[in-house]
C-alpha positions as CSV (number, residue, x, y, z in Angstrom):
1,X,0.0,0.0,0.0
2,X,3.0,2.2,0.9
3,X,4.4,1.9,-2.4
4,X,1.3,2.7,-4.0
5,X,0.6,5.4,-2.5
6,X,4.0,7.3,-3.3
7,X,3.5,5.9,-6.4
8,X,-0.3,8.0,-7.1
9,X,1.6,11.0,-5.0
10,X,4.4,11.0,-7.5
11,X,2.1,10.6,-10.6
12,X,0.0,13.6,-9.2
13,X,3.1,15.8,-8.9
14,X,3.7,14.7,-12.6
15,X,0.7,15.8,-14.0
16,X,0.4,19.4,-11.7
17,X,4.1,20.3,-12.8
18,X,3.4,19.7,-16.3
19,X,-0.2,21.4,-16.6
20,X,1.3,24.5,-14.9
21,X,4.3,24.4,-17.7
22,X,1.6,23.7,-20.5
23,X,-0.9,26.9,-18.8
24,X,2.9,29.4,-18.7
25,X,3.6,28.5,-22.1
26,X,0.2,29.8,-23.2
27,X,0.1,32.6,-21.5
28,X,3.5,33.5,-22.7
29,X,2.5,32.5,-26.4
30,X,-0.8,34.7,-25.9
31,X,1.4,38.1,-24.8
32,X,0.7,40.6,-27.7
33,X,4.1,41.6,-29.5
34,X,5.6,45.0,-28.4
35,X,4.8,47.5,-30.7
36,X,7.3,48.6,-33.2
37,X,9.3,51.8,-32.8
38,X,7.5,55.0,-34.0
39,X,9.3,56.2,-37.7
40,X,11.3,59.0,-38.0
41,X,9.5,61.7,-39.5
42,X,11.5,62.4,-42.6
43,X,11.6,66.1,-44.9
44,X,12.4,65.5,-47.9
45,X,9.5,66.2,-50.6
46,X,8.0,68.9,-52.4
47,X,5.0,71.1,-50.8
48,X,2.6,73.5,-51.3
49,X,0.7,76.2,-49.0
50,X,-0.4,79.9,-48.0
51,X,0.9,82.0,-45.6
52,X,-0.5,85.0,-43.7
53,X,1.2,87.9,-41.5
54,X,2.0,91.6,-40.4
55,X,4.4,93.5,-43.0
56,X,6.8,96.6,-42.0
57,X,7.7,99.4,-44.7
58,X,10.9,101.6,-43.0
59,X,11.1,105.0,-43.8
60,X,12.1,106.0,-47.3
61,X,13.6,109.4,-48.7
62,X,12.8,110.5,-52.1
63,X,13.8,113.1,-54.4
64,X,11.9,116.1,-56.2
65,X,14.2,117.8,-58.7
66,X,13.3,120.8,-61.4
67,X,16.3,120.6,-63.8
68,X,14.6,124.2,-64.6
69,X,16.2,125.7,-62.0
70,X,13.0,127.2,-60.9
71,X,12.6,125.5,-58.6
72,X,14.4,124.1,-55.5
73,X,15.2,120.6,-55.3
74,X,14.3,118.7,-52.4
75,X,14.4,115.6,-50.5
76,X,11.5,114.5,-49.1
77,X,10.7,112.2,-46.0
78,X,7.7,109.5,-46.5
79,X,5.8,107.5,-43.7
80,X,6.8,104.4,-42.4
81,X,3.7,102.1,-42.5
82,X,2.4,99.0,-41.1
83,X,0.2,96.6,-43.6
84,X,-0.8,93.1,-44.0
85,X,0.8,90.4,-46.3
86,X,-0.8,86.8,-47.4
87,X,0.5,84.4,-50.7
88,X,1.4,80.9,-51.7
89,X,4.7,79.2,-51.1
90,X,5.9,75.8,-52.6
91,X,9.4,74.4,-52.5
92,X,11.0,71.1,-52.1
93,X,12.8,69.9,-49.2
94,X,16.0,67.2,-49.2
95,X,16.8,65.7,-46.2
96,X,20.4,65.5,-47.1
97,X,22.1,63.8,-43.4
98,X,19.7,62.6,-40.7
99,X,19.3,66.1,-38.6
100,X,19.9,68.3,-42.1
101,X,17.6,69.5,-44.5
102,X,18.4,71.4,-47.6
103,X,15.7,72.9,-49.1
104,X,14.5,75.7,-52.1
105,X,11.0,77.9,-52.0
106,X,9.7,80.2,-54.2
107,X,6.6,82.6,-52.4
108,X,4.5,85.6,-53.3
109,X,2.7,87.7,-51.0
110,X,0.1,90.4,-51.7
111,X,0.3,93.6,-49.5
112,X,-1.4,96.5,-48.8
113,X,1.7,98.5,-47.5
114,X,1.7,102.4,-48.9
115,X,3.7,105.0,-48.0
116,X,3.2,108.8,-48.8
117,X,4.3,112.8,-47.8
118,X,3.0,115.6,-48.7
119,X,5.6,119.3,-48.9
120,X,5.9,122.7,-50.1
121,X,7.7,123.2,-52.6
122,X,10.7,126.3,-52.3
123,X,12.5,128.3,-54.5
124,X,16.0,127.4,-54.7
125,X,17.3,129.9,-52.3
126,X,15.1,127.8,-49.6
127,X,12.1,129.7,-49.4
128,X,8.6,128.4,-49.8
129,X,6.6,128.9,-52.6
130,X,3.6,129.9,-51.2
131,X,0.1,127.9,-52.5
132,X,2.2,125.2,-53.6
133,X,2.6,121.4,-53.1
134,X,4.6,118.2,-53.7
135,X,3.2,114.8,-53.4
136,X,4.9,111.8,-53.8
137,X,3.8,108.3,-52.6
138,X,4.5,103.9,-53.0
139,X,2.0,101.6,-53.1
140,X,3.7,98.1,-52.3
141,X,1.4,95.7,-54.6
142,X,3.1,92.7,-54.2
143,X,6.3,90.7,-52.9
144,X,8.0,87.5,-54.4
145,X,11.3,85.8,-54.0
146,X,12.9,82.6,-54.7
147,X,15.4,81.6,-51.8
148,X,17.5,78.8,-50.7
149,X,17.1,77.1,-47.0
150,X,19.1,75.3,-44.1
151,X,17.5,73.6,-42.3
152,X,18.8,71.4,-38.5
153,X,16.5,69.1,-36.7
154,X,19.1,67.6,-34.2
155,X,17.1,68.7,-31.5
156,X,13.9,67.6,-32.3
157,X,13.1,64.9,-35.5
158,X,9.5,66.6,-35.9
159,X,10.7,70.4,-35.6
160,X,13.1,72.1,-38.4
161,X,15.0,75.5,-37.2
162,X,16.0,77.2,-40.4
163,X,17.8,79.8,-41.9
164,X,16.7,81.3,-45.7
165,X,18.0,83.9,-48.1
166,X,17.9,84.7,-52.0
167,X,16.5,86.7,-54.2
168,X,13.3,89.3,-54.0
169,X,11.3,91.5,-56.7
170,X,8.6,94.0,-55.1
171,X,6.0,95.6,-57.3
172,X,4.9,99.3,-56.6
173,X,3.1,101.9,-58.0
174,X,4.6,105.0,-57.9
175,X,2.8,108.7,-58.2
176,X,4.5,112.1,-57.9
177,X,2.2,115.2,-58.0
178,X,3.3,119.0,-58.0
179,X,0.9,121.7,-57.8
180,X,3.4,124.6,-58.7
181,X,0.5,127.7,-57.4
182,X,0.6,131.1,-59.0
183,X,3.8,132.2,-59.4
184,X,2.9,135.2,-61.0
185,X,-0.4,137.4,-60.6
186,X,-3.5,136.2,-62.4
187,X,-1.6,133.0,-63.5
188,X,-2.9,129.4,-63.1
189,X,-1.5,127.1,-61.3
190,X,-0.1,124.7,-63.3
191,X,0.2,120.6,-62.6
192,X,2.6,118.3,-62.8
193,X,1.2,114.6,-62.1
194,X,2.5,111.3,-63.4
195,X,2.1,107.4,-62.2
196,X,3.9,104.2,-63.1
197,X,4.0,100.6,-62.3
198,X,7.4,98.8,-62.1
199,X,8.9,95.9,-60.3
200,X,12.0,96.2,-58.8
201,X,15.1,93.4,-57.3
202,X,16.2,93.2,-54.3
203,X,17.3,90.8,-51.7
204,X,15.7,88.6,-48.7
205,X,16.8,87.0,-46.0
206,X,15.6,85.7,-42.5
207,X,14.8,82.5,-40.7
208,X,12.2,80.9,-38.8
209,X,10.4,77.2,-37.2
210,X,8.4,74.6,-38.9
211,X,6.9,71.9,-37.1
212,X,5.8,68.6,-38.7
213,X,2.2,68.2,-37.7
214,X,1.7,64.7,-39.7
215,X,3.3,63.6,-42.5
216,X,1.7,65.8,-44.4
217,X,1.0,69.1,-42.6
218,X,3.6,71.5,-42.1
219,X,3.1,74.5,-39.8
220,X,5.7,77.2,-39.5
221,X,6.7,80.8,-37.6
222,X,9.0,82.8,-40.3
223,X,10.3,86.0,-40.2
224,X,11.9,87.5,-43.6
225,X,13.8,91.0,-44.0
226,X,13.3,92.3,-47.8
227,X,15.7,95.4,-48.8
228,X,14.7,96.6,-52.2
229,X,16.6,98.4,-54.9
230,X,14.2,101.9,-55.0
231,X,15.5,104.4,-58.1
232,X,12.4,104.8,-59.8
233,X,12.4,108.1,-61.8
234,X,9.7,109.4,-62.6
235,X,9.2,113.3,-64.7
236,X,6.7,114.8,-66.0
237,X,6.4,118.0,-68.1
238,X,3.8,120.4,-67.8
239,X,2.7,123.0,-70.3
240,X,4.1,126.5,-68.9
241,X,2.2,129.8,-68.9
242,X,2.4,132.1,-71.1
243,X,4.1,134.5,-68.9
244,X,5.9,134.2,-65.9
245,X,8.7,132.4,-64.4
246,X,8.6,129.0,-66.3
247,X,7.0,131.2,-69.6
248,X,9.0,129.5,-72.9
249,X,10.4,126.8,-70.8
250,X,8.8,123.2,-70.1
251,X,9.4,121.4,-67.0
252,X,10.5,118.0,-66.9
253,X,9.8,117.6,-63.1
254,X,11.4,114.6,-61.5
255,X,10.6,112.2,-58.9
256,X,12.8,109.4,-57.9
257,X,12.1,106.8,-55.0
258,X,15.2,105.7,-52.7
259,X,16.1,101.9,-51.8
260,X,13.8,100.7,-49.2
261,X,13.7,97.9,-46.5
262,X,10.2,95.7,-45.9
263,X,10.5,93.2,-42.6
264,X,7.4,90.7,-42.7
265,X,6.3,88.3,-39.9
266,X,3.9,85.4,-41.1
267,X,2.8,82.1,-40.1
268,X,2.2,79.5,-43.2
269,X,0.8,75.9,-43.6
270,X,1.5,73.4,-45.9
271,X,0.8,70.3,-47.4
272,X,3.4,67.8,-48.1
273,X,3.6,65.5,-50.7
């Protein structure tokens, strides 16, 4: 009896060590795998958005001249002026080493910057003529530029800080009005008014932070510092009177715009392909 007894005993042991081994090999065959490690978000690609912001104009100085003589030259101080910018951008990124992007964008941003001054005109001793006026004044129309970009994201994989820079165009129009007074008893006031559209070159340069929402939404804070070659001139003659100080001479009345700096601050989203 003894022997069969240790005999059951044993067989029980058997049979409880193995279903235990047989129940912690399922459970360790039903653990879910771990899941795998989240991708790196990568740059490179082209994309395409619009952009929206807050645009600066600086001060300018332009330039009335009378080649006449009549007339005193003068240079004239126009207003500084704060305006609003929005465009399209599209560019293509390359992530070139794993925290380095190199990248190209081409943008255009309508504005409604304007700056303007109104003066008396003087003789050219210094002394005002009196009734007249000089108007002169730059409506900003639009700003493009096609830049290069540098881009780190060693910090962080899903956040690019970045520095840009090429070239910039800026389309104005550009009005100059004189209303010369009477110069002489019973004369009329004559008036010299002219107007042109141009685009001019320049350069831009700046930086800014662009966050990868998803792998296809790009988010960014940019600021971009525009300085544009001015130099318009503009003339325009006027039929003198009869008698007079200007009587048998025309006036070719010039108006020429300086250089002038634009700084723009924007925020832009984009779609990346």
């Amino acid at each position: 009896m003894k022997r069969i007894a240790i005999a059951l005993l044993t067989s029980a042991a058997v049979v409880g060590l193995s279903q235990a081994a047989f129940a912690a090999d399922l459970a360790v065959k039903a653990a879910p795998p771990p899941p795998p490690p989240a991708p790196v978000p990568t740059w490179t690609g082209f994309y395409i958005g619009v952009h929206g912001g807050a645009a600066w104009q600086s001060t300018p100085t332009w330039n009335f001249t009378d080649p006449t003589g009549v007339l005193g030259n003068q240079s004239i101080t126009g207003t500084s002026n704060l305006g609003a910018v929005g465009g399209l951008q599209a560019g293509y990124n390359w992530q070139v080493l794993p925290v380095w992007v190199l990248g190209v964008e081409g943008d255009i941003s309508w504005t409604s910057l304007q700056a303007q001054t109104t003066s008396t005109l003087t003789t050219p001793a210094g002394a005002l003529v009196p009734g007249s006026s000089v108007q002169m004044s730059q409506n900003e129309r639009w700003l493009a530029s096609v830049r290069g970009k540098v881009g780190f994201t060693g910090w962080w994989n899903n956040t690019m800080l970045y520095a840009t820079g090429g070239v910039a165009w800026a389309n104005a129009e550009y009005t100059g009005t004189a209303n010369l007074g009477p110069l002489a008893a019973g004369l009329a006031a004559p008036l010299s008014n002219t107007s042109v559209t141009t685009t001019n070159t320049g350069w831009v340069a700046g930086g800014g932070a662009e966050w990868q929402a998803t792998t296809n939404i790009l988010i960014r804070a940019e600021y971009l510092y525009y300085r544009i070659n001015g130099g318009q001139n503009n003339s325009a003659t006027f039929v003198p009177p009869a008698a007079g100080a200007f009587a048998g001479a025309a006036a070719p009345l010039g108006y020429s715009f300086s250089n002038y700096n634009v700084q723009v601050a924007r925020l832009a989203v984009s779609y990346k392909f």
